[in-house]
N, C-alpha and C positions, 0 to 999 in steps of 0.2 A: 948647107945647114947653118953655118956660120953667122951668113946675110941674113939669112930669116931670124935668126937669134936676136943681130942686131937692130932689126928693122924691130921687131917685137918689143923689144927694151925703148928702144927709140918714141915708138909708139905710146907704152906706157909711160913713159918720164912725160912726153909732150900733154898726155890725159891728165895726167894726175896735176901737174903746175895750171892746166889750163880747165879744170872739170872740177877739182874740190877748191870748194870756198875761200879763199885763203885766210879768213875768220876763222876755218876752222883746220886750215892744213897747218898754219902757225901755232896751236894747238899742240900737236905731235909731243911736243917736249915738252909740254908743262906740268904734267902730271904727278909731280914728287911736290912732298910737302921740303926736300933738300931745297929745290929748285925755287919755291917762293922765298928762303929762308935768303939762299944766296940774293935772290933780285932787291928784297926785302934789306939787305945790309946795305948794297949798292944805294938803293932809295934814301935809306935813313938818313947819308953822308951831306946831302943837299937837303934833306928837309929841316927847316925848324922847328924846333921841340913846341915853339908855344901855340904849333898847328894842331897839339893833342890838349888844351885846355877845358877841365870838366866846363859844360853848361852854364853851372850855378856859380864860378867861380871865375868868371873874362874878366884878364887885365887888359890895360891899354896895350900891350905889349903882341899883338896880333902879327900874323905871318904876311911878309908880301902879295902871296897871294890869294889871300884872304883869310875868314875865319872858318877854317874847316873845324870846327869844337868836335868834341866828343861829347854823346850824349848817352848815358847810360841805359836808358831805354830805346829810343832810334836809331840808336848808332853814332849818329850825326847831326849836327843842325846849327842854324844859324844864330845867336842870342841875338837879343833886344835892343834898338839904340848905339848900336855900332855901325859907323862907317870906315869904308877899307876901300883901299883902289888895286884892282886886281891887276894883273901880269899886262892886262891887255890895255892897262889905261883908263880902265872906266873909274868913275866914284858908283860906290853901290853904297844905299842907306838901312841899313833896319828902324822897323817902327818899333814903338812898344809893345806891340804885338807880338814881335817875331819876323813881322810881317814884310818882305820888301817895298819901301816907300814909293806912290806912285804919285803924279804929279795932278792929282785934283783935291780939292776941298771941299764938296758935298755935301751939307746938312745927313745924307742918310747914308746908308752902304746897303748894295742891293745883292753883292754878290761876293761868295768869296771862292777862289779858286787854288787848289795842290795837284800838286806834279813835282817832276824833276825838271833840272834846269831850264829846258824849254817851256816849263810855264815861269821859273823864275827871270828867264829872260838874259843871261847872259850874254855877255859881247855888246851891252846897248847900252844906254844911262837910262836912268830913274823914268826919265819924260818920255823917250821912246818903247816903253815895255806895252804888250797887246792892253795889258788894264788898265795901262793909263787912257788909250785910245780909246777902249771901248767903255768904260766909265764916261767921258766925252760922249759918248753917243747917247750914253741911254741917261745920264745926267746924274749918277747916282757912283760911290765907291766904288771900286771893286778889289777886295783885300789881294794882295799875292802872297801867297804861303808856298810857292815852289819851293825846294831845297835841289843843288845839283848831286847828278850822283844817285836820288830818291828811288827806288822800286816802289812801285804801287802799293805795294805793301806797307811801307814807310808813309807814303803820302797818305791812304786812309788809317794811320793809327796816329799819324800828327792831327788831321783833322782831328780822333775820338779824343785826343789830349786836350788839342784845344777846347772842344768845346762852342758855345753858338755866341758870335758876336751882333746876333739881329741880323741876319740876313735870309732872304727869303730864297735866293738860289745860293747850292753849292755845286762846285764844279768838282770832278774828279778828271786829273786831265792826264792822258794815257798816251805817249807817243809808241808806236808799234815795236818797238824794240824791249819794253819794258818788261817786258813778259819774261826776257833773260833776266832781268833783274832781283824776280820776286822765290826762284830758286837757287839765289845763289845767299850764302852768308856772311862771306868772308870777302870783302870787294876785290882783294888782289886777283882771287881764283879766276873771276870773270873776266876784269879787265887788267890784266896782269903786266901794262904796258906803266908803267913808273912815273912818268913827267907827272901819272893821277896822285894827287897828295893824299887822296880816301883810302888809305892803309888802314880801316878801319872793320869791324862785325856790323851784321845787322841781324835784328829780328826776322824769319822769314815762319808762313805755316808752311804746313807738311802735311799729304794725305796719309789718314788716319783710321783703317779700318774703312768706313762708310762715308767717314766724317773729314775732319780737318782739326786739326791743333796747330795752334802758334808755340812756336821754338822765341822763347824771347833772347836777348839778345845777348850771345853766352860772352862778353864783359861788361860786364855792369859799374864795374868801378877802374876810375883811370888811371891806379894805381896795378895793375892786371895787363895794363898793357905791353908791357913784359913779356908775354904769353904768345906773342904775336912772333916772334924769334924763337917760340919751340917746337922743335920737330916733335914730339910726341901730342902738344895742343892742336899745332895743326893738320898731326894727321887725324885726331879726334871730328875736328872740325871740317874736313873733307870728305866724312862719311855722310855728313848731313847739308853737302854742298853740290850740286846738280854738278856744275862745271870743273868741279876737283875729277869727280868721278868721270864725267867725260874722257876727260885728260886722261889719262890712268887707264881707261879701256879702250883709248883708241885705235885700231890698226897701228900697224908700223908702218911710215912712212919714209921711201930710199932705194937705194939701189938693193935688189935688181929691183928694175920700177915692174915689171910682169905681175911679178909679184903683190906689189902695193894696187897697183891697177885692180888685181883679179879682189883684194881685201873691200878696198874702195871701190868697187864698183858700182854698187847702190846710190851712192850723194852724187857718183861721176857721171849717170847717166841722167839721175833727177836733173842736174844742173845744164846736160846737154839737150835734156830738153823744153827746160824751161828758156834757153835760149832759143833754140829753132825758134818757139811758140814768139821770141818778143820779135825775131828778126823776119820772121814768114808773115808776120800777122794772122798767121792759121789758129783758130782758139783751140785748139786739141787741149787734153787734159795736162797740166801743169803744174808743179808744184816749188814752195820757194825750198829750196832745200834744205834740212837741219831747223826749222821753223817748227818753235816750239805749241806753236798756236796746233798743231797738230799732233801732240803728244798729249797722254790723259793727263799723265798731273801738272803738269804746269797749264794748262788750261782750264782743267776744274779747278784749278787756286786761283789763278784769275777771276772765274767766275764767281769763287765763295767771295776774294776782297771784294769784289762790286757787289754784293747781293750785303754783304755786311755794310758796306758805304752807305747804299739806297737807304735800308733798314733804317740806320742808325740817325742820317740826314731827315728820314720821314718821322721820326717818333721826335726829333727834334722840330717841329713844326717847318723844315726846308723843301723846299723843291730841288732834290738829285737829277744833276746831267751829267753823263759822260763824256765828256770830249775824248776824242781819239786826235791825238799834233798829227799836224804835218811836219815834213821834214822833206827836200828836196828829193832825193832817194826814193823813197815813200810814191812820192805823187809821181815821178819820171814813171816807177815801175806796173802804175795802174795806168798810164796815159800809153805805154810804148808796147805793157805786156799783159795789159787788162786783167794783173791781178794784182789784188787787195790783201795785202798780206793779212790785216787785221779782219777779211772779212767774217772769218767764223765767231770773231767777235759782236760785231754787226749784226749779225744769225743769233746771237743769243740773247742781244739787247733787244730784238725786235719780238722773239719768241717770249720773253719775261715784259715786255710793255715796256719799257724803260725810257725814257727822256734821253735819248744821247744828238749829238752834233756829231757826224763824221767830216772834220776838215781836211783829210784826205784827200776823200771823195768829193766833195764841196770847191779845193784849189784845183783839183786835175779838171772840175766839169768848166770853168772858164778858160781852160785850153793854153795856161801859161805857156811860153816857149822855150828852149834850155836857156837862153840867153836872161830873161827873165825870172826864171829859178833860180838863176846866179846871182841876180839880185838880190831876190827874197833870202837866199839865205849863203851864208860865209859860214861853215860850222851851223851855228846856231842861227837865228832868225836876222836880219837886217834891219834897221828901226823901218824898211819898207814892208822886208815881211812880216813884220808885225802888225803895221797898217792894216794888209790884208787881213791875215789871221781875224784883226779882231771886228772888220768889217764884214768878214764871213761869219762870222761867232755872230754879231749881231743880227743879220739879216734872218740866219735860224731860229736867232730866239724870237724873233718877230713872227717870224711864221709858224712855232711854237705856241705862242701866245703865253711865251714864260712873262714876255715887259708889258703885261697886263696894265696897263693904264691905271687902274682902282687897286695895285698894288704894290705898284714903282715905287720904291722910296717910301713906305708905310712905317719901315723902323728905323728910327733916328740909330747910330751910332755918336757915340764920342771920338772915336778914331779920327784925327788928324791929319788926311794926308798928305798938303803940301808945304814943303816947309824949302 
């Protein structure tokens, strides 16, 4: 009785370390607004104060690693005409835009593109980011309006802030992970890992009845952020934050593991056989596990940003595309295990007519090799995968017929980009 006891415990511990996520077994503990408040002191001790500077009011006086501002309506954002050299060495430029400086000059601007980091290009300098590249190709601007950190949700309400600078395509650029993004509010709750200096709120919507309502962004003034060290604000704010509540309802996970095993046995078996599926090559039915792309509201909120993005880009006289990033991960997981994490995303934009670019599926179908994804990207992209990226960015637009000939470069900007 004893040996099977053991053998069963045994069993279970080796499932649960080797079958749930560890995105999301790491999880387990975090679910107290105590627990951000502790991590959250820890953080403060190394962060600098002037990485919380309202928007409207940048001194020269900018954090080493870089300008994380606070903005009272996005959360976050980069100001105007600053440059900073981040942790990792690079010089990064702001335009007067907002915009990150790319390295051409162009009479016109053809496009302007928002995302998170990955479209703002991180880890690379100003001349190797995808828009300076593909600007080079098609001969015309191409603004970056990334911000890191951004949830989709962020990215098209910067665009409606902005406003049109003459450009005839807008990009909304989507890496498949974003989707965590756009339900969470409070960035700690998500990525609760500290070395992230984004101790900061964000605006997110929320399904609504039928509908959808934006939550805007509950600190509005930087003087509020105070409120960030109380356990009563943040448990306020955890009722309206997808990954607080996660936390807080998840199984226990521990000894005896039988136990946690028999709790967790749903994500443990999704994920046992989403591997058979990449290691057999058998396509049986598979799923990525804990992938929100398959839950209703964070996928109908997905859908409403984009369907507000298009709108909003069409009545502005732009041509809306979707990009979906790649990211190394990403393309390994549709080349080894033929699925597409984003593809219900894909399914939506093809069923609404949509303009999108899937670079996913576009890097996986030239058959890179791990060796060559290592290339492409370190964390974030490589000034090579960038090359790619924006060599595939252009060939779809080409065979789109967005770089219409009789309308390349039609609207002059004043924008400035290389300096």
């Amino acid at each position: 009785m004893v040996p099977t006891l053991l053998l069963l415990e045994l069993s279970g511990f080796v499932a649960c370390e080797n079958f749930i996520p560890a995105r999301i077994r790491s999880r387990a503990a975090a679910g107290t607004a105590g627990f951000h408040i502790t991590q959250g002191a820890n953080a403060t001790a190394h962060m600098s104060s002037s990485s919380r500077l309202d928007v409207q009011g940048v001194s020269e006086n900018l954090p080493d690693d870089g300008p994380t501002i606070f903005h009272p309506v996005l959360g976050w954002d980069y100001p105007p005409n600053v440059k900073y050299t981040g942790l990792d060495g690079i010089s990064y430029r702001q335009g007067p835009l907002g915009e990150r400086r790319t390295c051409t000059n162009f009479p016109s601007t053809s496009v302007s593109s928002y995302g998170d980091s990955f479209t703002y290009c991180n880890e690379v300098s100003d001349e190797h980011t995808w828009q300076t590249f593909l600007g080079r190709k098609i001969g015309s601007n191409v603004l970056n309006f990334g911000v890191g950190g951004y949830g989709t949700d962020q990215a098209y309400l910067r665009y409606k802030r902005n406003g049109s600078f003459g450009e005839h395509i807008v990009m909304l650029c989507i890496l498949p992970e974003n989707i965590n993004r756009i339900v969470n509010i409070f960035r700690p709750f998500y990525n609760y890992h500290y070395d992230d200096p984004l101790r900061l709120t964000k605006p997110r919507f929320v399904l609504n009845g039928n509908g959808f309502r934006l939550i805007e962004n509950p600190i509005s003034r930087s003087t509020d952020l105070w409120k960030l060290h109380d356990r009563q604000f943040l448990e306020k704010l955890g009722e309206m934050d997808y990954w607080y509540r996660l936390d807080r309802d998840l199984p226990r996970l521990g000894p005896p593991y039988l136990l946690s095993f028999i709790a967790w046995r749903k994500p443990i078996l999704e994920q046992l056989k989403l591997r058979l599926r990449c290691v057999t090559g058998i396509r049986f039915h598979a799923r990525y596990p804990w992938s929100l792309f398959d839950e209703v509201e964070p996928f109908g909120i997905l859908c409403h940003i984009v369907d507000n993005f298009v709108q909003t880009a069409r009545d502005r006289g732009a041509e809306p595309i979707i990009v979906i990033m790649p990211q190394s991960d990403f393309v390994r997981e549709l080349q080894e295990c033929g699925i597409n994490r984003a593809g219900k995303l894909v399914a939506y934009l093809e069923y609404r007519n949509y303009a999108f670019v899937d670079l996913v599926q576009a890097m996986a179908a030239i058959g890179p090799t791990r060796d060559q994804l290592d290339q492409w990207y370190d964390g974030h992209a490589t000034p090579e995968g960038n090359r790619i990226t924006a060599d595939l960015m252009f060939r779809n637009l080409v065979r789109m017929k967005s770089l219409d000939s009789g309308r390349r470069g039609q609207r002059p900007t004043t924008v400035d980009s290389e300096h």
